[in-house]
N, C-alpha and C positions, 0 to 999 in steps of 0.2 A: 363580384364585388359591387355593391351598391356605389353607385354615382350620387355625389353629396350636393346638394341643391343652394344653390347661392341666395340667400335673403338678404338685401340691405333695409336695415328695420325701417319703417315707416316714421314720419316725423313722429307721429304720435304712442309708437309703439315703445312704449319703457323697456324692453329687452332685446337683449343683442346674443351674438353669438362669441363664446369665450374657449375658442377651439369648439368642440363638437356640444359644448354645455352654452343650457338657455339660461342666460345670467341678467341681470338688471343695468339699464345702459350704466347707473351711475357707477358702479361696481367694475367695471372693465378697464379702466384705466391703473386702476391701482390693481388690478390682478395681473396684468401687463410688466405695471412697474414691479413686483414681486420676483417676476419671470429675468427680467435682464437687470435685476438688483443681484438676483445666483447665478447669475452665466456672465456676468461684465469681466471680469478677471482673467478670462480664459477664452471669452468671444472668439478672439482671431485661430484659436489652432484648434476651436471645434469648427468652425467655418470650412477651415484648409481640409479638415478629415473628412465633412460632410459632401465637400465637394471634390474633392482631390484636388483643390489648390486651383479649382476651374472660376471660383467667386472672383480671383484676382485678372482673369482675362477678361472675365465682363465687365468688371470695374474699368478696366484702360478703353476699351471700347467704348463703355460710357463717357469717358470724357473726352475722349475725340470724337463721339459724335455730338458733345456739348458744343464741340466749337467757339467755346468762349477765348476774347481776344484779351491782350493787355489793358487792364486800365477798369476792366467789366466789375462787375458785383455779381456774385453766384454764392445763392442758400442751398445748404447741403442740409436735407431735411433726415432725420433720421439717423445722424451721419456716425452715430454708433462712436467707432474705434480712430475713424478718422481717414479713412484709405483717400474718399472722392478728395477730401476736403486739402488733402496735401497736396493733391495732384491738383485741382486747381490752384493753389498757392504760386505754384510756380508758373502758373499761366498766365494768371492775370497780372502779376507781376506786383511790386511796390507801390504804382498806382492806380492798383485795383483793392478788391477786397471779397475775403471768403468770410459766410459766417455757419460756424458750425452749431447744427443746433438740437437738441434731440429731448423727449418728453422726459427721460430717463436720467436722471444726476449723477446716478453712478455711472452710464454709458458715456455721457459729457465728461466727466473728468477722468476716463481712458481716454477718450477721443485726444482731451486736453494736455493730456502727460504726454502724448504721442507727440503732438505736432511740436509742444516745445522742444522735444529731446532730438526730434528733426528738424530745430531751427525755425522753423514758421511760425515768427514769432512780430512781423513787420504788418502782416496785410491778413490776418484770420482773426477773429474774433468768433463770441461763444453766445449761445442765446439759448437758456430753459425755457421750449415754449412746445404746445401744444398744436401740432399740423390743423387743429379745424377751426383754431381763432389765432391765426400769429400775429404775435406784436409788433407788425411792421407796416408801414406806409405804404398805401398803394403804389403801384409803379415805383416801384421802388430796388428791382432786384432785374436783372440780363438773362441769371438760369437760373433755374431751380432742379436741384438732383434731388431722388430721394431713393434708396436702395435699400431693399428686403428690407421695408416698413410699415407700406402702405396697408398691408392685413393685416397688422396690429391694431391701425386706427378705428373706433369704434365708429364713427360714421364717418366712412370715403369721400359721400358725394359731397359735404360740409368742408372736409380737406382738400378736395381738389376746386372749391368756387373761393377756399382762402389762398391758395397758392396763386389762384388766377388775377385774385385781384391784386397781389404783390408784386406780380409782373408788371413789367414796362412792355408797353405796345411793341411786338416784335419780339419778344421774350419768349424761352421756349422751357416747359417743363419734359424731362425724362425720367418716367419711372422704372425701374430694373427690380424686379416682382417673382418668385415663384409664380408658374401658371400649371399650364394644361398642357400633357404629353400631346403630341398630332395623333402618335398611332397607338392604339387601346391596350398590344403587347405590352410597348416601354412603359405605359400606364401603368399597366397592372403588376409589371417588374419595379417599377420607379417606387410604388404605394407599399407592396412588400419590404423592399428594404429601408426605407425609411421608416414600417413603422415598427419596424422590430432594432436595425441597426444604432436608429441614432440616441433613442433611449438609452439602450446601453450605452454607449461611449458618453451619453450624457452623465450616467450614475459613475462609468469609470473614471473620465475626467475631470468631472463638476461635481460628484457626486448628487449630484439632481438626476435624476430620470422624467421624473413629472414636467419640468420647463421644457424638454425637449422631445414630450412628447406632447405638449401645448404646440408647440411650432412647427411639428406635424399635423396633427388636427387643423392647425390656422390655413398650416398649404392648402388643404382638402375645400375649407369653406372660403378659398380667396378664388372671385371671380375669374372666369375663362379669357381669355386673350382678347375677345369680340365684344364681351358685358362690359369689359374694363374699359375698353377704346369707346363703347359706346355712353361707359357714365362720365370719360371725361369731355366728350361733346355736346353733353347735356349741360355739364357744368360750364358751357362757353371754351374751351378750347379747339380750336381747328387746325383743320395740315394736320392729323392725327394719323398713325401709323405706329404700328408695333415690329418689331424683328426677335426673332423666336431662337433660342439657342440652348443647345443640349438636343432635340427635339421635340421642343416646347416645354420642359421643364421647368425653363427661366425664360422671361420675355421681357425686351429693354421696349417700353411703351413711349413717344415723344407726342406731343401736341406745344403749340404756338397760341400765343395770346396777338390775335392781330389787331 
């Protein structure tokens, strides 16, 4: 199996990578949004199949290791269907606040239906914005979560220097990311079944095949565990460390604005 080579385009470079296809930067966003406009409806129990329901232990994980207290402010970037963004609701409690926020309107108004129909309706708020320019005030947010997103974003190291400046001094971002298997076997088992299984369950479930085989190809061209940790240290985050689970198939990434 050919090893797929991480590019993150150059400021100047007008094309990006749109799964395994060279596309025009301006054009990825809206091919993106295309993708989770046909799979929003159905998100959560292709997630559960894809993973065998493993996505939901790395999510509670992530949020104990957010460690955010009563009272905080935490942007759930990406926040899809809503899973982080509940779970911090009840953390931060009545005098805190969650804002849900994701590039996608129809993934926002799953997210949105959800939290109401769970109550979380005192201390979450919703925000259509774009991870590489958000529309938020510096220093202005405790954590920032963002999970199985970050490879969607057409340019990373732009998303991770806007997340950093919306942190408050002491602030910590956690990214929870497809990565990189440790050992070449599970690699080469992990890349076989994903790219034959999840298509199909995408054409059976969703009737899409193509979207779900877009977010196979994404896996493949989203940076290794080491590039990742290393572009958010470039983008100014530090105390950066990642933890690897599955056997690197998913990695929960943290770094600190200090």
């Amino acid at each position: 199996m050919n090893e797929p080579v991480f590019r993150e385009p150059l400021p100047e470079d007008d094309s990006t990578h749109f799964g395994l296809r060279i596309v025009p930067r301006a054009q990825k966003a809206s091919l993106v949004r295309g993708v989770f406009d046909s799979v929003a409806g159905r998100y959560d129990v292709m997630n559960d199949l894809m993973s065998f329901g493993l996505h939901r232990l790395m999510k509670r994980i992530t949020l104990d290791e957010a460690a955010v207290r009563p009272g905080q402010r935490v942007l759930d970037l990406a926040g899809g269907t809503g899973d982080l963004a509940l779970g911090f609701s009840k953390r931060v409690g009545r005098d805190g606040q969650v804002v849900l926020s994701d590039i996608n309107a129809a993934m926002l108004h799953e997210g949105r239906s959800r939290l109401i129909d769970a109550g979380a309706v005192i201390n979450v708020d919703y925000a259509l914005a774009d991870a590489e320019a958000l529309p938020f005030a510096d220093a202005s947010f405790d954590c920032i979560t963002m999970a199985f997103g970050l490879r969607n974003v057409t340019d990373k190291s732009a998303a991770l220097r806007s997340m950093l400046r919306v942190l408050k001094p002491g602030g910590r971002l956690l990214v929870l990311e497809f990565s990189t298997p440790v050992l070449p076997l599970l690699e080469r088992a992990y890349a076989s079944w994903s790219g034959t299984a999840w298509p199909l369950m995408g054409k059976l479930i969703v009737n899409d095949a193509d979207s779900y085989r877009y977010l196979v190809e994404s896996i493949r061209m989203h940076p290794d565990q080491d590039t990742l940790e290393a572009m958010m240290q470039a983008a100014g985050f530090e105390r950066t460390s990642y933890r690897n689970f599955t056997g690197g198939i998913t990695a929960l990434h943290k770094g600190y604005r200090l």
